[in-house]
C-alpha positions in Angstrom: -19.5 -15.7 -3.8 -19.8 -12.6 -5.2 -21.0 -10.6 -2.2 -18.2 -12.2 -0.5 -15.7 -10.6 -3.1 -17.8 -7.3 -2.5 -17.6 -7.3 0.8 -13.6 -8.0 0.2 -12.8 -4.9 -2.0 -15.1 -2.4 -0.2 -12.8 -3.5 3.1 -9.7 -3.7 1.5 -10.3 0.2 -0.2 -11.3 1.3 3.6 -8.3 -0.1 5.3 -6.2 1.4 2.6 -7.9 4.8 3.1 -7.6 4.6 6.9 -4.3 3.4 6.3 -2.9 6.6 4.2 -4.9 8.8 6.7 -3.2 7.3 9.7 -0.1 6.9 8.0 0.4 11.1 6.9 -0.8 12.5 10.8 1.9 9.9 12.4 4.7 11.2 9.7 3.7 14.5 10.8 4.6 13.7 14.5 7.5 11.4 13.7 10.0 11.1 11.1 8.2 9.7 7.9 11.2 6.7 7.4 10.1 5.4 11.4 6.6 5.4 10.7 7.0 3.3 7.3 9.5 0.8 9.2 6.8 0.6 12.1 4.3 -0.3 9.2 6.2 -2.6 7.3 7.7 -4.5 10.5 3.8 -5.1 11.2 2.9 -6.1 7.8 6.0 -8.1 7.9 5.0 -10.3 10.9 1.4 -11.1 9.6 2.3 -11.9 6.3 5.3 -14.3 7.2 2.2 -16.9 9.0 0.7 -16.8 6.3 3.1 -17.5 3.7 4.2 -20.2 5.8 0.6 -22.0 6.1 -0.2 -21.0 2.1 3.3 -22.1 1.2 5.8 -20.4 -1.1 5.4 -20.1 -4.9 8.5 -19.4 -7.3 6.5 -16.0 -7.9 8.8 -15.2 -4.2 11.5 -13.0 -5.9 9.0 -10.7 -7.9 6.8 -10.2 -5.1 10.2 -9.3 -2.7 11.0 -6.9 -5.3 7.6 -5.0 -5.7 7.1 -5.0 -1.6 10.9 -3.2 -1.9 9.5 -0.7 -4.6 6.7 0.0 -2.3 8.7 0.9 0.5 10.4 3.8 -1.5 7.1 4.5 -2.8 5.4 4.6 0.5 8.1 6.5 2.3 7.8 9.7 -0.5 4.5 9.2 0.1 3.8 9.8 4.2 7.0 12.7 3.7 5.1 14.2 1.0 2.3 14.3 4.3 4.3 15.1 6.4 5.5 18.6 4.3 1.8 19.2 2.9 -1.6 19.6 2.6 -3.0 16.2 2.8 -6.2 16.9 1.1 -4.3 17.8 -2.1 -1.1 15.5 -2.2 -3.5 12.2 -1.2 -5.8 12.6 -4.4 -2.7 13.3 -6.7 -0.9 10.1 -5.4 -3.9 8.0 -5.7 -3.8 8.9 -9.9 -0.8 6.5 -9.5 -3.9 3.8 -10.3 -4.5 5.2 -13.3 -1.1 3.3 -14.8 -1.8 0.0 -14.6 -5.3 0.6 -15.4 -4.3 2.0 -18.0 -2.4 -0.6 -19.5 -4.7 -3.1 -18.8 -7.1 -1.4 -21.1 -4.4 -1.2 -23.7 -3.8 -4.5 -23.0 -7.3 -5.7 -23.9 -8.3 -6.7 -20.1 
């Protein structure tokens, strides 16, 4: 099981990567709020199957609210791209992990 969960995380961190990459040379082209519709509209339409087949928890209205957040977040994000050097804006945006790292170490987790 724990390969499994390895395997997992090591292809969830190089979609994200690809992702972000992909994601900054199309805002460069386009206009950085079309390319995070086109992403989220896709997203959108594989996630709703599979909500439907896991089923719906009560946790529905917090996890509305944080896809919202990321949105905004993700559209600074590809116009921050779009405007600059990727190599330096990519590795100040991913200190944003640092936070709730962070407080899960403060935490005790």
């Amino acid at each position: 099981m724990a390969v499994v969960s390895v395997l997992l995380a090591l292809m969830s961190s190089v979609l994200w990567g690809v992702s972000d990459f992909v994601g900054g040379v199309a805002a460069k082209r386009l206009p950085a709020l079309s390319v995070v519709g086109g992403s989220q509209a896709v997203a959108l339409a594989l996630l709703i199957p599979i909500a439907l087949i896991v089923g719906v928890s009560g946790s529905i209205w917090p996890g509305i609210a944080a896809g919202l957040v990321g949105v905004v977040g993700l559209g600074a994000f590809y116009a921050a791209l779009a405007q600059g050097t990727m190599g330096v804006i990519a590795p100040i945006a991913a200190l944003g992990a640092l936070i709730p790292v962070g407080v899960g170490l403060a935490r005790g987790d």
